[in-house]
PLY file of the C-alpha trace (Angstrom):
ply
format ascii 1.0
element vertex 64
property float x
property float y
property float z
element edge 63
property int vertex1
property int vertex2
end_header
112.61 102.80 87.13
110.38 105.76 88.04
106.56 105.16 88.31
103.97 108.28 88.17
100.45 107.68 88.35
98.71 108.58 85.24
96.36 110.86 84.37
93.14 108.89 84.09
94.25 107.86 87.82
94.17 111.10 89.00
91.09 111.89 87.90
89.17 109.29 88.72
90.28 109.90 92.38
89.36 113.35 92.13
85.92 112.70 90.53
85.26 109.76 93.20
86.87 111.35 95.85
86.55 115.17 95.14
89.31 117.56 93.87
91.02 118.27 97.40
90.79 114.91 98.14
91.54 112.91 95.30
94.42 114.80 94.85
96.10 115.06 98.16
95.66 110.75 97.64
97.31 110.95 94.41
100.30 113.20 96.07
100.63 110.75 98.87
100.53 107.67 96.67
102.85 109.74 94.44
105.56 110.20 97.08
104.89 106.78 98.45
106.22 105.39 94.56
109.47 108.16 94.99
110.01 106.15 98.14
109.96 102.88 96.84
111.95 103.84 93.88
114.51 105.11 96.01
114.52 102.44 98.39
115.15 99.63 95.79
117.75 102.25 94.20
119.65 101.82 97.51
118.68 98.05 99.19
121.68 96.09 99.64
121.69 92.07 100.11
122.50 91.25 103.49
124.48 88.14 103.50
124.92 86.24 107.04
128.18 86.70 108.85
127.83 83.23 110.11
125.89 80.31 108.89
122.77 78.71 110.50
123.23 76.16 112.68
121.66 74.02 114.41
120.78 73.98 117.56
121.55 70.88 119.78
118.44 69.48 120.68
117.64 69.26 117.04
120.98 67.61 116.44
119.90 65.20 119.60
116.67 64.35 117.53
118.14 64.25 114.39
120.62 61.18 115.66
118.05 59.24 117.18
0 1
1 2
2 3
3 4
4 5
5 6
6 7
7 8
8 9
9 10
10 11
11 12
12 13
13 14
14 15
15 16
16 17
17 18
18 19
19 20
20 21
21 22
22 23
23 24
24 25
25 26
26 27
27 28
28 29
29 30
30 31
31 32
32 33
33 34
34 35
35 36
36 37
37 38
38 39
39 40
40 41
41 42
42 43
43 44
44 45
45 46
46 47
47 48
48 49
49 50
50 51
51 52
52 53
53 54
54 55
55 56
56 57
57 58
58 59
59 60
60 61
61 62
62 63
Protein backbone atom coordinates (compact mmCIF):
# COMPACT_ATOMS: atom_id res chain seq x y z
CA UNK A 1 0.00 0.00 0.00
CA UNK A 2 1.79 3.24 -0.93
CA UNK A 3 0.68 6.51 0.83
CA UNK A 4 1.64 10.13 -0.74
CA UNK A 5 0.53 13.12 0.86
CA UNK A 6 -1.87 15.01 -1.18
CA UNK A 7 -1.89 18.05 -2.67
CA UNK A 8 -4.05 20.22 -0.43
CA UNK A 9 -1.39 18.87 2.27
CA UNK A 10 1.32 20.25 0.67
CA UNK A 11 0.09 23.37 0.34
CA UNK A 12 -1.20 24.11 3.32
CA UNK A 13 2.31 23.41 4.79
CA UNK A 14 3.80 25.62 2.40
CA UNK A 15 1.28 28.48 2.93
CA UNK A 16 1.57 27.98 6.91
CA UNK A 17 4.96 27.19 6.90
CA UNK A 18 6.45 28.98 3.77
CA UNK A 19 7.50 27.38 0.42
CA UNK A 20 11.13 26.17 1.56
CA UNK A 21 9.78 25.05 4.53
CA UNK A 22 6.61 23.52 4.01
CA UNK A 23 8.06 21.61 1.49
CA UNK A 24 11.25 20.25 2.83
CA UNK A 25 8.32 18.92 5.78
CA UNK A 26 6.32 17.42 3.15
CA UNK A 27 9.65 15.61 1.64
CA UNK A 28 10.58 14.39 5.04
CA UNK A 29 7.10 13.21 5.96
CA UNK A 30 7.10 11.86 2.38
CA UNK A 31 10.15 9.61 2.85
CA UNK A 32 9.14 8.89 6.39
CA UNK A 33 5.65 7.05 4.61
CA UNK A 34 8.37 5.17 1.87
CA UNK A 35 9.87 3.95 5.11
CA UNK A 36 7.02 2.66 6.71
CA UNK A 37 5.73 1.15 3.59
CA UNK A 38 8.79 -0.64 3.20
CA UNK A 39 9.18 -1.67 6.61
CA UNK A 40 5.72 -3.41 6.87
CA UNK A 41 6.60 -4.80 3.20
CA UNK A 42 9.47 -6.64 4.98
CA UNK A 43 8.44 -7.21 9.05
CA UNK A 44 8.47 -10.73 9.85
CA UNK A 45 6.60 -12.33 13.06
CA UNK A 46 9.02 -13.33 15.49
CA UNK A 47 7.80 -16.38 17.17
CA UNK A 48 9.66 -17.46 20.60
CA UNK A 49 12.18 -20.23 20.39
CA UNK A 50 11.15 -21.27 23.80
CA UNK A 51 8.05 -20.67 25.76
CA UNK A 52 7.62 -18.41 28.86
CA UNK A 53 8.03 -19.80 31.92
CA UNK A 54 7.80 -19.17 35.01
CA UNK A 55 10.03 -18.31 37.25
CA UNK A 56 10.25 -20.21 40.64
CA UNK A 57 9.37 -17.89 43.15
CA UNK A 58 6.17 -17.32 41.31
CA UNK A 59 5.64 -21.05 41.15
CA UNK A 60 6.51 -20.96 45.16
CA UNK A 61 3.56 -18.37 45.49
CA UNK A 62 1.42 -19.83 43.18
CA UNK A 63 1.35 -23.29 45.46
CA UNK A 64 0.80 -21.67 48.58
Amino acid sequence: MSRNLSFNTRKSLCNQLGDAAGNELADMLQQLLRRIDMLERNKVDVTPIVPMVKSISESIEGIG
